[in-house]
SEKOL-630549 format. One record per residue (C-alpha): residue in three letters; x, y, z. Coordinates in steps of 0.2 Angstrom, whole numbers. Example, Ala and Ser with C-alpha at 12.3 -4.5 7.8 and 13.67 -1.06 7.14 Angstrom:
! SEKOL-630549
{'Ala', {62, -22, 39}}
{'Ser', {68, -5, 36}}
***
This chain:
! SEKOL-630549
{'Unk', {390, 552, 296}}
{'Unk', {394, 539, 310}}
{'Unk', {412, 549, 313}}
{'Unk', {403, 566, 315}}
{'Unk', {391, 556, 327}}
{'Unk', {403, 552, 336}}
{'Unk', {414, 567, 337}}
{'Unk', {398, 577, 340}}
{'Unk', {397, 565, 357}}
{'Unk', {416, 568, 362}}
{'Unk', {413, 586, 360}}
{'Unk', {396, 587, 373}}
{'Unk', {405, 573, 383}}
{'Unk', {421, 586, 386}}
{'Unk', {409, 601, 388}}
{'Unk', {397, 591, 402}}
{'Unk', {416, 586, 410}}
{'Unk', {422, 605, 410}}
{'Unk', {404, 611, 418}}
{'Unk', {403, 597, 433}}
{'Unk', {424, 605, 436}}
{'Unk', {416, 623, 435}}
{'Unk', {401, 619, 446}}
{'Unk', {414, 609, 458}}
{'Unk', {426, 624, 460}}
{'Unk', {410, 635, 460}}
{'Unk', {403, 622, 478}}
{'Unk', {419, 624, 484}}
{'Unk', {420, 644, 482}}
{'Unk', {404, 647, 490}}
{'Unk', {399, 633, 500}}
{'Unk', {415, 624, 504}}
{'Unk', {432, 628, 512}}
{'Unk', {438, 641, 498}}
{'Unk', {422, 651, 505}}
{'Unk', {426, 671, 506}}
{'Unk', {440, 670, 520}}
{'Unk', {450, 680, 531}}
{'Unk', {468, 680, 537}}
{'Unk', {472, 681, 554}}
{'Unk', {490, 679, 561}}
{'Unk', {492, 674, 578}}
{'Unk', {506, 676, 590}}
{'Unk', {509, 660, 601}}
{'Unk', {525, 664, 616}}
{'Unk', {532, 646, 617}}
{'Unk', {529, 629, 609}}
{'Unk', {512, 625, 598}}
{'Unk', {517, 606, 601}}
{'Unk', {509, 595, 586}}
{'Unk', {499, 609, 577}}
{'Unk', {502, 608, 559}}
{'Unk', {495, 615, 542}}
{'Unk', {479, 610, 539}}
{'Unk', {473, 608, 558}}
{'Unk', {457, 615, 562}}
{'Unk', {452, 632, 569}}
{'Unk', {434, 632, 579}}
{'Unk', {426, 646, 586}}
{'Unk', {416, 643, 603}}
{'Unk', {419, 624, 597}}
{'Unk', {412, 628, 580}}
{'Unk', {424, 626, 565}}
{'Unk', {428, 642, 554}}
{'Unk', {444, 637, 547}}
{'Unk', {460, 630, 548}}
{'Unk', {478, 633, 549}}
{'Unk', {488, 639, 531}}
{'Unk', {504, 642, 539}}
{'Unk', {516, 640, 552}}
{'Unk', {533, 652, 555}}
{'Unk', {547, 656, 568}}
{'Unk', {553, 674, 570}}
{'Unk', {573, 672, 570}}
{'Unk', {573, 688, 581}}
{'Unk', {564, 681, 598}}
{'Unk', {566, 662, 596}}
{'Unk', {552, 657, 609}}
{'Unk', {539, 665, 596}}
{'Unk', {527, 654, 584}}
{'Unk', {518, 663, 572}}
{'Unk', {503, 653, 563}}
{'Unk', {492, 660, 547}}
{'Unk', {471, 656, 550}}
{'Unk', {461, 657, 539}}
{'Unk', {443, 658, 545}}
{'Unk', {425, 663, 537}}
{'Unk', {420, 681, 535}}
{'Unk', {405, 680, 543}}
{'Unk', {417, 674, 559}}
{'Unk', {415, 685, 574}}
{'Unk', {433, 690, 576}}
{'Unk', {435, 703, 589}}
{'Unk', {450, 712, 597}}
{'Unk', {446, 703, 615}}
{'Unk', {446, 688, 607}}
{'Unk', {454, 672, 616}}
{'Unk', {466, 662, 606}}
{'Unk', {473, 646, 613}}
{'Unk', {478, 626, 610}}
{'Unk', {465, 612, 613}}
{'Unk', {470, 597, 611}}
{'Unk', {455, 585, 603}}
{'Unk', {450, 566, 601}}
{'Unk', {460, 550, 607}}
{'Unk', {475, 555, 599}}
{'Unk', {476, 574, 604}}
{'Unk', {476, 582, 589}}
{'Unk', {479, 599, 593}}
{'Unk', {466, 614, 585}}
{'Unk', {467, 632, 586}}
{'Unk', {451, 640, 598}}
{'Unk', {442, 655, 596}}
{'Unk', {434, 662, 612}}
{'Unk', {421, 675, 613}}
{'Unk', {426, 692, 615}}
{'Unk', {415, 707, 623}}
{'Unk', {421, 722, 613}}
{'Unk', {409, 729, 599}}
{'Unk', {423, 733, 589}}
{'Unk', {426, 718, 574}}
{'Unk', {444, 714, 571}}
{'Unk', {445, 713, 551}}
{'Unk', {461, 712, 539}}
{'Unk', {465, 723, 527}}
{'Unk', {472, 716, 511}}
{'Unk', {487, 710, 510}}
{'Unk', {491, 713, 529}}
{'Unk', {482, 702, 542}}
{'Unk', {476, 708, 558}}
{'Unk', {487, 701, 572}}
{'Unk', {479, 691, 585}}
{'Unk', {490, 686, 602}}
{'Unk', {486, 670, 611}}
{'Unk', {488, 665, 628}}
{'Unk', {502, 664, 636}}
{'Unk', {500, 646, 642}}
{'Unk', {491, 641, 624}}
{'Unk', {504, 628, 619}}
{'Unk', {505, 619, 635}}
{'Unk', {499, 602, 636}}
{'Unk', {496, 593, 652}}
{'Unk', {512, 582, 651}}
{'Unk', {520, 601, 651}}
{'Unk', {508, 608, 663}}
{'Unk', {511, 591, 676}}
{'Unk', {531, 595, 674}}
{'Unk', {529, 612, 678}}
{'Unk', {516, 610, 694}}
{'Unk', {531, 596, 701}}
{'Unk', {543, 609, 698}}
{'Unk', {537, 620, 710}}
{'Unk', {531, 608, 721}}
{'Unk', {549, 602, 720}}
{'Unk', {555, 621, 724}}
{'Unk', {542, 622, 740}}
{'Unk', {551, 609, 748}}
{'Unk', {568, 614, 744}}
{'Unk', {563, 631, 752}}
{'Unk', {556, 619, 767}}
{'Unk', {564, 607, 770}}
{'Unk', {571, 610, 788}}
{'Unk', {552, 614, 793}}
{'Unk', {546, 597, 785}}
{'Unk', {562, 589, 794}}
{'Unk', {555, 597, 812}}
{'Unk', {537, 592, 808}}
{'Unk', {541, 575, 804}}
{'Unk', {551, 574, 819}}
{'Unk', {535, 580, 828}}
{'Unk', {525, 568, 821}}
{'Unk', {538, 553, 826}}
{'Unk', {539, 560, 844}}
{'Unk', {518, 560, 844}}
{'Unk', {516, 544, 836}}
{'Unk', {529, 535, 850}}
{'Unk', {520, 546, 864}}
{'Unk', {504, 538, 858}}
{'Unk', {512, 519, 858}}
{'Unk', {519, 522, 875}}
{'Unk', {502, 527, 882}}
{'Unk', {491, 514, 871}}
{'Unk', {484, 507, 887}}
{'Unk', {478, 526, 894}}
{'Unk', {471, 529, 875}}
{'Unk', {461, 512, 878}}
{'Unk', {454, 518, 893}}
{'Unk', {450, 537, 887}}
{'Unk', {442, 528, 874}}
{'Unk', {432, 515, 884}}
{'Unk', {426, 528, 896}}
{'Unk', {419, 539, 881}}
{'Unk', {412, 526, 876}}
{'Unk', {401, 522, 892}}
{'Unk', {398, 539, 894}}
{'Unk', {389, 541, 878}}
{'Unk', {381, 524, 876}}
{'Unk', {392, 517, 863}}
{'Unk', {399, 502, 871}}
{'Unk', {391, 485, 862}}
{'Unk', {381, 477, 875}}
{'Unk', {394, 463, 873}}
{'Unk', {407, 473, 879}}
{'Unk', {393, 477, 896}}
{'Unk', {390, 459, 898}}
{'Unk', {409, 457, 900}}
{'Unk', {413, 469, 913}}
{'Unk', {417, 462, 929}}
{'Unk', {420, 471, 948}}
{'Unk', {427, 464, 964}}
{'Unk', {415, 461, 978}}
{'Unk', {414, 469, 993}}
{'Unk', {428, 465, 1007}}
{'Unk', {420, 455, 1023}}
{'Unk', {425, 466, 1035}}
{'Unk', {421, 464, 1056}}
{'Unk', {420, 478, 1065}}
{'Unk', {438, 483, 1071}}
{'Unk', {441, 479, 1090}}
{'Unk', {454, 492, 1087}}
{'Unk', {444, 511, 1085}}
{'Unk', {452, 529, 1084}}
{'Unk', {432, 538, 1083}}
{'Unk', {437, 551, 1085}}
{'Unk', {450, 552, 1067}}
{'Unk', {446, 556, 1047}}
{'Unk', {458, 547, 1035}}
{'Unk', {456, 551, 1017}}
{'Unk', {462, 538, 1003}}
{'Unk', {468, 547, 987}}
{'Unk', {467, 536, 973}}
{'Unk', {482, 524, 971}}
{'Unk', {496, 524, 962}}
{'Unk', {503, 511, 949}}
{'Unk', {511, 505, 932}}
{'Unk', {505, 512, 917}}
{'Unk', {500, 494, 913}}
{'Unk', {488, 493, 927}}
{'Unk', {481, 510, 926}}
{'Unk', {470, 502, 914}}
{'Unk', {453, 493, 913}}
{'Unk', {462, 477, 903}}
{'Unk', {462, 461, 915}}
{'Unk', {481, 459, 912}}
{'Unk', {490, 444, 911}}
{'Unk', {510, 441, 912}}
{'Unk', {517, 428, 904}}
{'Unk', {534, 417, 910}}
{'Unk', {546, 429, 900}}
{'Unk', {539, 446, 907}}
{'Unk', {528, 451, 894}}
{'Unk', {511, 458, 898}}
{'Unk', {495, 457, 888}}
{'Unk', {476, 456, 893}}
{'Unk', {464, 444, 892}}
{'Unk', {450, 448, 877}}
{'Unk', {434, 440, 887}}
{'Unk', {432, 452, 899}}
{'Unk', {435, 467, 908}}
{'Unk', {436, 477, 924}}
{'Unk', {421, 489, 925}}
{'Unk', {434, 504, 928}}
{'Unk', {452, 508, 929}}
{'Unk', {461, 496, 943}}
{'Unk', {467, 509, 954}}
{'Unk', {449, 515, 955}}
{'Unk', {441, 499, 960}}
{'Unk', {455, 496, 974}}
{'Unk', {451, 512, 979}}
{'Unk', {432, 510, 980}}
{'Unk', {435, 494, 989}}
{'Unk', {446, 500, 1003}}
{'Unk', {436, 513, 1006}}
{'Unk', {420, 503, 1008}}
{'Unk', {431, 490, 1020}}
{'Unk', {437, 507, 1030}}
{'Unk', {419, 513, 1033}}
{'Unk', {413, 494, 1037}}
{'Unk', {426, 491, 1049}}
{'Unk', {420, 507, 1060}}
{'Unk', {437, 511, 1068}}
{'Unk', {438, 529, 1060}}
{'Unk', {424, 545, 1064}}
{'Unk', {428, 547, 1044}}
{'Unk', {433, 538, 1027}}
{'Unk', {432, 548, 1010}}
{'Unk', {442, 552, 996}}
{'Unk', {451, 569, 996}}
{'Unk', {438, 580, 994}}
{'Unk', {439, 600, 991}}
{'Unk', {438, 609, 1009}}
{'Unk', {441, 591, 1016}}
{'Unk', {454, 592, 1029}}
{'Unk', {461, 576, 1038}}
{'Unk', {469, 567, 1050}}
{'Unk', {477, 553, 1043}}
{'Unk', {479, 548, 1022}}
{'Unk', {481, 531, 1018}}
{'Unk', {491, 532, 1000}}
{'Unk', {492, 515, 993}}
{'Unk', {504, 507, 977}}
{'Unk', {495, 496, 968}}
{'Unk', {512, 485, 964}}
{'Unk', {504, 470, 957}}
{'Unk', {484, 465, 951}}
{'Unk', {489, 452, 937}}
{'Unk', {488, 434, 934}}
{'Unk', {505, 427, 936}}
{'Unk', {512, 414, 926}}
{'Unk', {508, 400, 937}}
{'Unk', {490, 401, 932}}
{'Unk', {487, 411, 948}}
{'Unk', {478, 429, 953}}
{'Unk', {492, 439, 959}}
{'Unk', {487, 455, 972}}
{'Unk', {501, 467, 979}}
{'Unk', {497, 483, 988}}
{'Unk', {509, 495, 999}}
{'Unk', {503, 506, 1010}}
{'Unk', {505, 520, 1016}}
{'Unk', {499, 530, 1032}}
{'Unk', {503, 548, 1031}}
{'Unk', {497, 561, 1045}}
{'Unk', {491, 578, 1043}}
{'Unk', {509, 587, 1045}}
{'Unk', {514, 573, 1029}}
{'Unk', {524, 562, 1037}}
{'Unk', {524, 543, 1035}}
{'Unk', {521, 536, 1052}}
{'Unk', {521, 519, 1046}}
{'Unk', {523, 508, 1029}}
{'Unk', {517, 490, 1024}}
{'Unk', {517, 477, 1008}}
{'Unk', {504, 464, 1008}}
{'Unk', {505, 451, 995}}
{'Unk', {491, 437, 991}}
{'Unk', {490, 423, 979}}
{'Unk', {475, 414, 972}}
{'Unk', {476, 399, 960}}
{'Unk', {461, 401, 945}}
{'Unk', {454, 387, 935}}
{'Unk', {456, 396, 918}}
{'Unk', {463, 407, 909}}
{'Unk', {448, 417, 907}}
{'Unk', {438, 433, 913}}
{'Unk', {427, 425, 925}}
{'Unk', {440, 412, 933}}
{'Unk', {451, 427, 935}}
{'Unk', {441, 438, 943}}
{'Unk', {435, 423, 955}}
{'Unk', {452, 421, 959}}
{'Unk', {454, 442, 962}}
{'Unk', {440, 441, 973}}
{'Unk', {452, 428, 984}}
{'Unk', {467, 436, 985}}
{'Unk', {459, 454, 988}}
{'Unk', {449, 444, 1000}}
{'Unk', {463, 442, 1009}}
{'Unk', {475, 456, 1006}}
{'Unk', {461, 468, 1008}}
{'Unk', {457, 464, 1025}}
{'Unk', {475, 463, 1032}}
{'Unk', {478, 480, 1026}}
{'Unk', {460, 487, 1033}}
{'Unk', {467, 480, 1051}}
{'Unk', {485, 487, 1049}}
{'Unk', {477, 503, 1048}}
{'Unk', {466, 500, 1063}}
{'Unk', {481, 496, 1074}}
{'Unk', {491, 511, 1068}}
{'Unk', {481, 524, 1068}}
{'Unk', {472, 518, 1084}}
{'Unk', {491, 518, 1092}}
{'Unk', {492, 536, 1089}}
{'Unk', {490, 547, 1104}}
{'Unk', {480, 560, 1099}}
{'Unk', {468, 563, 1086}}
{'Unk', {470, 578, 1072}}
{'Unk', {464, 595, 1072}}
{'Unk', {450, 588, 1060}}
{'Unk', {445, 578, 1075}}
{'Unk', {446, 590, 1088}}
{'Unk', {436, 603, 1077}}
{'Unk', {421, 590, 1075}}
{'Unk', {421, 587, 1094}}
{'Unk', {418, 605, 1099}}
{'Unk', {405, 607, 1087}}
{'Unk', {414, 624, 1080}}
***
């Protein structure tokens, strides 16, 4: 009786083992991935890169299948073709999208299904699956992608390279304009600066003018002659607002204390003029003015407004007197020196104020005496005394 037992256990113990394999191959047929499939070939034109058997097919990123095989056509080389299979109930439509994606940290390619808009459902008869073609840049991974994008950026400037050559040239040429003028760019920029109210009130509190001339009224007197005085002429490095310095080898720089409240040629300008008109010698000072007509233009070459290597203010204008036909009746260079007590903004405009103290004047005089030894005064003249 205890060997029946115990063959009557080995027989129900076999038939429990052969049910749980039938209910397994049951799950799997309905519930897992050998579910009612279809087959779907699709076409790839180039390399699937890393897509194997087995990888995983998602439709709208929802997985319906995987791959069963891959094959190459021996007659068009550059075609892949790979075997899905995919749920029935998978919306499969002859618009569909196929393409590559390439998932997780290692890139593990998978075949995407994408939407589709035509009402028609693409199903496979048996035996012969429907064909589906994928995009023509499925396979291409962003290593292929980046190559491809360099090559044509690397056939754009073959195609150009005599254009890039010339615009690079431009550039160079621009750039070296712009270093030439960096003193001129200064000053554009300074003036902007004033102009809108952008100027740290730093920078106002450093700003520094000369003071007027003392100028006695001139024994010498032409009343009855206009001069005009244009604005003068000068070195790029002074045609700036920078308080420059030169140093014993010749090189120029600028003090970083301080500035002139204008360009230099403006303020020697503005001072002559106001030394003119104090000195009363002339019916009319101006600047050239439109409609203005004179009889006498006093042009004047700002040659040096510097401090000098020996610590001193250094003031050097030329001048000359030009009458209404444009011919120079007479030319003169006055020079003045001014030792300063530091190297800094307000010692060196002290010292300015000197030496243009004493250039200023001479030159004022000069004038006097030559236009006064003219004999007769300008058509501007003459106009103003007939009252017509």
């Amino acid at each position: 009786m205890e060997v029946r037992a115990r063959y009557v256990q080995m027989g129900i113990f076999t038939l429990a083992v052969l049910a749980l394999g039938f209910g397994f191959v049951y799950w799997l047929n309905n519930a897992g991935g050998f579910g009612d499939r279809v087959n779907y070939r699709v076409q790839f034109e180039g390399p699937v890169a890393g897509l194997l058997r087995g990888s995983a097919v998602l439709f709208n990123g929802i997985r319906v299948g995987e791959v069963t095989e891959l094959s190459l056509d021996p007659a068009k080389p550059r075609q892949v073709w790979a075997t899905i299979a995919v749920g029935r109930d998978t919306p499969v439509r002859k618009d569909t999208e196929v393409s590559i994606d390439f998932q997780g940290l290692t890139g593990s390619p998978v075949v995407t299904l994408t939407g589709g808009s035509s009402p028609e459902v693409l199903t496979s008869a048996k035996g012969e699956p429907s064909v589906l073609t994928a995009r023509t840049d499925a396979g291409e991974t962003m290593s292929q992608s980046a190559r491809d994008v360099l090559r044509r950026i690397d056939g754009i400037l073959a195609e150009n390279a005599q254009p890039l050559r010339s615009l690079l040239g431009n550039i160079d040429t621009f750039a070296g304009a712009l270093a030439r003028n960096s003193d001129k760019v200064d000053g554009i920029v300074a003036g902007l600066e004033r102009m809108t109210g952008g100027a740290t009130a730093k920078a106002r509190a450093n700003t520094f003018n000369l003071r007027p001339l003392r100028i006695a009224e001139s024994k010498e007197r032409a009343p009855g002659i206009q001069i005009i005085v244009p604005e003068p002429s000068a070195l790029m490095s002074l045609d700036t607002e920078k308080i420059a310095i030169v140093s014993a080898d010749g090189s120029l720089s600028a003090l970083t204390d301080g500035q002139w409240s204008d360009a230099v040629v403006r303020i020697v300008q503005t001072t002559i003029v106001r030394g003119l008109e104090d000195s009363k010698a002339f019916a009319g000072v101006s600047r050239p003015l439109e409609e203005l007509t004179s009889d006498f233009r006093l042009a004047i070459d700002v040659r040096k407004f510097q401090i000098g290597a020996s610590q001193v203010s250094e003031v050097e204008l030329g001048g000359k007197i030009i009458d209404s036909k444009g011919r120079i009746v007479a030319a003169e260079v006055f020079r003045s020196l001014a030792p300063i007590a530091a190297i800094d903004a307000a010692a060196a405009v002290a010292g300015f104020d000197q030496a243009m103290g004493k250039a200023g004047p001479e030159l004022i005089t000069w004038v006097a005496r030559v236009i006064a030894s003219q004999a007769t005064p300008g058509p501007a003249a003459v106009k103003k005394d007939t009252g017509n």
